[in-house]
N, C-alpha and C positions, 0 to 999 in steps of 0.2 A: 508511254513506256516508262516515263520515270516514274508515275505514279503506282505503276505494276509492282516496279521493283522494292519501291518504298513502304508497298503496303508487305510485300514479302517479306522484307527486313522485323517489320512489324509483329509478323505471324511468328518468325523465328524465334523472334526476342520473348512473347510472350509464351510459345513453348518452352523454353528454357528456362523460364521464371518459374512457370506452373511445375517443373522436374526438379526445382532445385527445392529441399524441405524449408519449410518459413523458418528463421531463427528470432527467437526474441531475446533482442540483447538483454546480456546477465545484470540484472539489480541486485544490492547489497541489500536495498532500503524498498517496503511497500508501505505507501502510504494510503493508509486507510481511513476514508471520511464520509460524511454526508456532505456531497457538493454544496446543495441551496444553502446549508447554515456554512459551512467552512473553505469552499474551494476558493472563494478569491480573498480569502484571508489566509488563516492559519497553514493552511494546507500547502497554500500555496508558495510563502512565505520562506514554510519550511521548507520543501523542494526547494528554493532556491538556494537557501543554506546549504544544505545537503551537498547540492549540485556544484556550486563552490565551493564546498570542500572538499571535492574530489570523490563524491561518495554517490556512484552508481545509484539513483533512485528510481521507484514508478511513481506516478500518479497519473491519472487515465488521462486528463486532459494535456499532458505534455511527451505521451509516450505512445497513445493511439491515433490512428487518422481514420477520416471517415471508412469503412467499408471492413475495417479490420471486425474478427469474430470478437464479440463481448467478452462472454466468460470464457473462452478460448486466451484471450489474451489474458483478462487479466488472471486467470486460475495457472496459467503459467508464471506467472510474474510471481505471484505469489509463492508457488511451488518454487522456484529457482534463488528466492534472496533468501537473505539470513533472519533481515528482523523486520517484524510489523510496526507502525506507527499507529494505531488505530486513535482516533481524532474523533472522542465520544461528542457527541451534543444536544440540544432539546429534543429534537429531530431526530435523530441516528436512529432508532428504534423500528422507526416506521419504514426504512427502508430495506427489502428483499435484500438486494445487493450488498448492503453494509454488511448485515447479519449474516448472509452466505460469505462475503470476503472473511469474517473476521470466523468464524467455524473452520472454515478451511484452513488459513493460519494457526487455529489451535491446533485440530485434526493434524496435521504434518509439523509440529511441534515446533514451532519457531517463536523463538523469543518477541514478545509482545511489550511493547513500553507503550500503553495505557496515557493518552491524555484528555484529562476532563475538562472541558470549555463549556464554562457554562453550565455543568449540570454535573448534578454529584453524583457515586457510584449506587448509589441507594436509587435512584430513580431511574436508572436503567432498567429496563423490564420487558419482553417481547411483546408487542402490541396485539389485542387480541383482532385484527382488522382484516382475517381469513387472506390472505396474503402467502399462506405457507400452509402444506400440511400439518397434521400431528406430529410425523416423525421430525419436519424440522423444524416446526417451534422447539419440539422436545431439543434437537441438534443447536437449535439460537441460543435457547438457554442454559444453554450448559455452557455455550462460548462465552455468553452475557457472563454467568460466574465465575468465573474461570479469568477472564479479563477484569472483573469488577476487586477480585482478590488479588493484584498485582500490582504493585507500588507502580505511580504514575505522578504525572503532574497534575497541579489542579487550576486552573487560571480562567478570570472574572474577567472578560471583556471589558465590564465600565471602568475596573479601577485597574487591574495589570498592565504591563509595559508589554507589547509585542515581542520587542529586540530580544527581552528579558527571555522568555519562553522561549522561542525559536532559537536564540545561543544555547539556553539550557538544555533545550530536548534534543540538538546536535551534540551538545558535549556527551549526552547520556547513549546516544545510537554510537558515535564515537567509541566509548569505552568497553561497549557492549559487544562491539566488533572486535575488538582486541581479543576480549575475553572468551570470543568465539572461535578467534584464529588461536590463540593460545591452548583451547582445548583440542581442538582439531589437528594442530600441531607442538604437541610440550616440549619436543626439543626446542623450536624457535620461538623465542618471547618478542611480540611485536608490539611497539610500545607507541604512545602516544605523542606524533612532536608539535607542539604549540608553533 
């Protein structure tokens, strides 16, 4: 009998979940990377900056759980913050998903702050590795330039300071968020408090 009632409670609950619409909490901040070269560094790093500074962020490995829809979730995240971080690197190129995240951040027009690790904007280039159709290599590469023309940071793993970068590229998503509340609201000037 209690197990009757237990599994009932059960059916309830997940009818109720399956009615209610999924919400994906609001991010300020999409961090954009190639895992294998950047997630347990840079990426990561910076999320925690971020995150400690009170600044709503995504990154897929601290914001999705197993079962959740891929680019369901993260084409949301995307679509709902203000600013991309995209986190260039040797690698980046070669990944489907980088190059569809970071198109779709230009496509819906959100400010992008560009940082180079490891590799400069000249060698960014869409791989020819049949990975994509025509139309969106043609779509990658327009992101690739489009991001390769946007002042960013540029920082050399053997000789850069981590702390260095990840304060810096906070201070810059910081300011950039003002800059955004400011235009979205020009009566209220929202300022920066140390």
């Amino acid at each position: 009998m209690q197990r009757s009632a237990m599994l009932n409670t059960i059916k309830r609950q997940m009818a109720f979940q399956k009615t209610r619409p999924a919400v994906q909490p609001a991010c300020d901040v999409f961090i954009n990377h190639r895992g294998v070269d950047t997630k347990r560094s840079i990426a990561s790093l910076l999320y925690h900056q971020l995150v400690f500074s009170r600044i709503p962020s995504f990154l897929d490995n601290k914001n999705m759980k197993p079962g959740d829809k891929l680019f369901e979730n993260i084409d949301n995240a995307i679509l709902g913050c203000k600013i991309g971080v995209a986190v260039f690197s040797p690698r980046y190129c070669e990944s489907y998903f980088c190059l569809h995240e970071l198109a779709l951040m230009i496509e819906s027009g959100k400010k992008i702050i560009p940082i180079f690790c490891d590799v400069k904007p000249s060698e960014l280039r869409v791989s020819d590795n049949r990975i994509c159709s025509k139309s969106e290599t043609k779509r990658f590469g327009y992101a690739l330039e489009e991001a390769k023309h946007t002042v960013g940071l540029a920082f050399n793993t053997t000789k850069g300071n981590w702390a260095d970068v990840v304060t810096y590229a906070t201070d810059m998503v910081k300011e950039s968020l003002v800059e955004i509340d400011n235009e979205k609201y020009p009566t209220r000037h929202t300022q920066i408090l140390h």
